[in-house]
N, C-alpha and C positions, 0 to 999 in steps of 0.2 A: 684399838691400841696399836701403835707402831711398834716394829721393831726394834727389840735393843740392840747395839753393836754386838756384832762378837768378837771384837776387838776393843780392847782399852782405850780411854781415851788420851792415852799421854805416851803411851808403848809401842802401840800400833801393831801389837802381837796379840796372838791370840789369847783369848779369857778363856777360864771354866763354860762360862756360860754358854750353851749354846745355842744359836740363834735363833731367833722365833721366826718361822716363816712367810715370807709376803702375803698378806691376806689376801692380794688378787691374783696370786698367781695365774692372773691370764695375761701374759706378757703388755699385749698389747690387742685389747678384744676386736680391734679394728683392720689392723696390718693385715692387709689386701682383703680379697675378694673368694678367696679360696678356699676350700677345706669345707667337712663334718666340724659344726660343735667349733669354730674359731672363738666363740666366747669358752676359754676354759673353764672347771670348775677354780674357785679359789685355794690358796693355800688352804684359807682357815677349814675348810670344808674337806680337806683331808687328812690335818693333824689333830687330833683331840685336844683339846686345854687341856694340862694336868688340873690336876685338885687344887691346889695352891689358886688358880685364876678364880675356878671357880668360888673359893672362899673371897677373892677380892671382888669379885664383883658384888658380890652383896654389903660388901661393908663401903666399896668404894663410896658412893651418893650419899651414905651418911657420914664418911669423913669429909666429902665434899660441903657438906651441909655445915657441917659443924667451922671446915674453915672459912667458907664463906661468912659466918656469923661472926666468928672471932676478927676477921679482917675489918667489917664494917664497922665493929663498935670500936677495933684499933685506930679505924681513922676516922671515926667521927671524934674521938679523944686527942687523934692530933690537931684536926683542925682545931677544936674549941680552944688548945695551947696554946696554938702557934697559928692566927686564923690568915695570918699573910704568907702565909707555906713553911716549908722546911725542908729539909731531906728527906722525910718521911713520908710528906705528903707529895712530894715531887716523884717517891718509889710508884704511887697509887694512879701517878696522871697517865692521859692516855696514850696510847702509843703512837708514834708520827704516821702525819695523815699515808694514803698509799701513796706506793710510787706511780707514778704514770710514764716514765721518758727512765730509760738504763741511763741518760745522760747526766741524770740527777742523781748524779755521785759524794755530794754533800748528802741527802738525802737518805741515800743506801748505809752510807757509813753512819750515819747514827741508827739503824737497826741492827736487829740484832740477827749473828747468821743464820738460823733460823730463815729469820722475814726476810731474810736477803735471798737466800737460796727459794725462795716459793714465792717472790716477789718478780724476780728475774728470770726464773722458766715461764712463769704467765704471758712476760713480756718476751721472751722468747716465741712463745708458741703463737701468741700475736703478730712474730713476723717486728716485733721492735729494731729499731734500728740501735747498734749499742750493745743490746741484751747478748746476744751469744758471744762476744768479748770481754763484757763483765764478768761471765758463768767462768772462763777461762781464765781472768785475770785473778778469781776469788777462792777456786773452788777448795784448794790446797790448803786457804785458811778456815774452810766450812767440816773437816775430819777430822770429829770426836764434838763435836758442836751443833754436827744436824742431823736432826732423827726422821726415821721415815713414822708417815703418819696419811692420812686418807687422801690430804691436800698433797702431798708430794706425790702420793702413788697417782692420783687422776693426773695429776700434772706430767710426772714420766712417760706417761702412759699417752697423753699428748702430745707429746716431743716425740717420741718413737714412731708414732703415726705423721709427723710431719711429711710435706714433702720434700723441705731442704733439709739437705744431709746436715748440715750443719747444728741445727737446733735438734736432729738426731743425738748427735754428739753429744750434745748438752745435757742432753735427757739421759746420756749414759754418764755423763759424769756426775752428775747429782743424786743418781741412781746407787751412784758406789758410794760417793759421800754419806750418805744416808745410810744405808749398808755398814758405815764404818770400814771400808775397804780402802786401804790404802792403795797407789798401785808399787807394789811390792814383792818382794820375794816370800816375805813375809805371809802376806795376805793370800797370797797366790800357792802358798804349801797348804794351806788352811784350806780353801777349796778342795786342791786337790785328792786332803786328805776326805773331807764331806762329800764328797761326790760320790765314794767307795763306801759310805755310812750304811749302816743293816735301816735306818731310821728313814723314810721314802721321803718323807716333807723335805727332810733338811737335804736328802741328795739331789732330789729335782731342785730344789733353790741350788745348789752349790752349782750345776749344768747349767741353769740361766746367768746365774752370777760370774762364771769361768769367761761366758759369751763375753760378756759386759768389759773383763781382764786382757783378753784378746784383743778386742777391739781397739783397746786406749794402749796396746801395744808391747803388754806384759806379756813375754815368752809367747807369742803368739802361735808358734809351730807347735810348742808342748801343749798347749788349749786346744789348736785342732786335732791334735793326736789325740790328745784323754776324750773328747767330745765322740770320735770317731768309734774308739775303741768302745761307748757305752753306746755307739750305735747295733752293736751285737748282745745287748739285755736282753733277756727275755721278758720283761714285762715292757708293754707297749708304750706306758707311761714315761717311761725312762728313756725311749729310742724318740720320743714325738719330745722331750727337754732338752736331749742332745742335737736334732735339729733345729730346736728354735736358736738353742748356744750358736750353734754350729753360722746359722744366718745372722745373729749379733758379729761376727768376729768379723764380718765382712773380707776376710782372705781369700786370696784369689785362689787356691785349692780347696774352699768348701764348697762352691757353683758345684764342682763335679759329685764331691761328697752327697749333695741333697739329690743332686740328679739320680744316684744309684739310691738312697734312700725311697726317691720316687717311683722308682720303679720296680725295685726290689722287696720294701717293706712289706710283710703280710697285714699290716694293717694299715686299714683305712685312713683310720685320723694321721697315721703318721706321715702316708703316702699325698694327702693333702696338705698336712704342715708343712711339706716340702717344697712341695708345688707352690705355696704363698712365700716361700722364704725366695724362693729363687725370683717368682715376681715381682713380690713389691716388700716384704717384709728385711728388719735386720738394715743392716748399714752394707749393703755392694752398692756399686757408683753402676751407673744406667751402660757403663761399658763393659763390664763386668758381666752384667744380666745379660748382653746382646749375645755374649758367647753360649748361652743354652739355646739360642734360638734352633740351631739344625737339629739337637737330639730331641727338642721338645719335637718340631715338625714329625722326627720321624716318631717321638710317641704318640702320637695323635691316630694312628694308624696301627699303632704295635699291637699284634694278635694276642699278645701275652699278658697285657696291659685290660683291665673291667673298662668298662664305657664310663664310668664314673672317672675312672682317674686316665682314660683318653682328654674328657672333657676338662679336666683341670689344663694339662695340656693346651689347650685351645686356648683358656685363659688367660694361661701365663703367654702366654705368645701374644695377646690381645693387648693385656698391662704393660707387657714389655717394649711391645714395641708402637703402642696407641694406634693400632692400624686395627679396623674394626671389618675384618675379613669372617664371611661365615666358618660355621664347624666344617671343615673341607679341608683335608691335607692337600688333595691338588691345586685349591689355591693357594691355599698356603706356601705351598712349593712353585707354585708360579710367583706368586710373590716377590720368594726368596729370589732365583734366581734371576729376575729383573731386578731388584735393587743391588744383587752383584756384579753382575752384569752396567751398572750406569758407573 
């Protein structure tokens, strides 16, 4: 089941309702190479359905059943009326073949946003030529219209993991579309109110979804402050959502942020969601990353620092910089200072 907005879809303010959480809440199970446990548990796996769901699932299959049955006999009764088609029978025809080319802009506009939205991250994440200018050119008509659902979330979760930053991008704006997140003042009080919620589902989504705000350039200083500031939770769970935010936002004040979370955090998974954020995860541009290079070097070495998260160290230096140098801070440091030194 996808998420409902929690936003209206004509308002773009907040609803009663409050959001159901991403059922994979594992950002992105791939984004780098780092970390304990980088496939996180899912949302669904940490909020309970209320009662209400579980009464729908049981009745869901046989209302599925039942409309299934009443559609078929409605249109075998239009054909037999009307056996050269009609409107009716035109509702039932199939839906336009796939797209194959974002160039096939005839094509796009006769689906519906939906198909359009999860037709063109495909072809994004393809590497299509076209695709990440379409997502751009569309996405503003796709909110209140596209819902997330298992195909969008593998699809996001593709584009995230891309390596051009750009079909990145995409994967975050269709990420909000879906969401029902405008980018907003709006939308953006709403987080910030959910992020502070006693309710854990819904405040770890409001920390990844803040990221997601930052990045496309809403208030972005106040994202990485609120991120920052839930990097002093005391439950682990809530400081390891605020660094994966924190690496969505791609601003050049969180490099330093994950670095002290890496080196500071008492826990494990946090101190290696770090370590991934700063290598390969989240939207920094590859010059961006370059600047941890000398604090990673000297974490590599840091007496204060477990060997586990020395070696994370090692990695992000390896990802960062594709130079495949053994575990050795002296090489590393010979390294270093030969390429600054040319």
């Amino acid at each position: 089941m996808g998420i409902p907005s929690p936003f209206s879809a004509n308002s773009g303010t907040p609803t009663n309702d409050a959001p159901e959480q991403d059922p994979r809440l594992k950002p992105t199970p791939d984004w780098g190479t780092l970390g304990p446990e980088s496939d996180a548990a899912g949302f669904g796996a940490i909020r309970k359905a209320p009662a209400a769901r579980t009464h729908r699932a049981v009745v869901g299959p046989i209302l599925a059943a039942a409309v299934g049955i009443a559609t078929a006999v409605l249109f075998s009764a239009a054909h037999r009326n009307n056996p050269a088609g009609s409107g009716l029978t035109d509702l039932f025809s199939p839906q336009p073949r796939k797209v194959t080319s974002a160039r096939d802009t005839k094509q796009l506009d006769r689906m519906k946003p939906q198909n359009q939205a999860e037709a063109l991250l495909e072809l994004a994440v393809g590497n299509s030529d076209g695709a990440v200018e379409q997502i751009s050119a569309r996405v503003e008509q796709w909110h209140g219209k596209v819902r997330w659902n298992s195909q969008i979330a593998s699809l996001s979760a593709a584009a995230l993991n891309s390596k051009d930053p750009r079909v990145r991008e995409s994967g975050v704006e269709v990420e909000l579309a879906a969401y029902g997140l405008s980018k907003s003042s709006a939308s953006l009080n709403y987080l910030l109110q959910t992020a502070d919620s006693p309710d854990h589902a819904q405040k770890i989504w409001a920390l990844w979804a803040l990221g997601l705000m930052g990045n496309r350039g809403v208030e972005t200083d106040q994202v990485v402050q609120t991120l920052t500031n839930h990097l002093q939770d005391s439950d682990e769970d809530s400081r390891r959502w605020a660094v994966e935010g924190l690496a969505l936002t791609g601003a050049d004040g969180a490099i330093h942020l994950l670095l002290k979370a890496m080196h500071d955090d008492p826990a494990s998974l946090v101190r290696g969601r770090a370590a991934c954020g700063i290598a390969e995860a989240g939207l920094f541009t590859h010059e961006q990353r370059l600047r941890a290079v000398t604090v990673l070097i000297n974490y590599s070495d840091d007496p204060a620092l477990d060997g586990q998260t020395q070696s994370w160290a090692f990695r992000a230096l390896s990802d960062i910089t594709h130079e495949r140098l053994p575990n050795n801070t002296a090489a590393w440091r010979g390294w270093y200072e030969a390429t600054r030194n040319n």
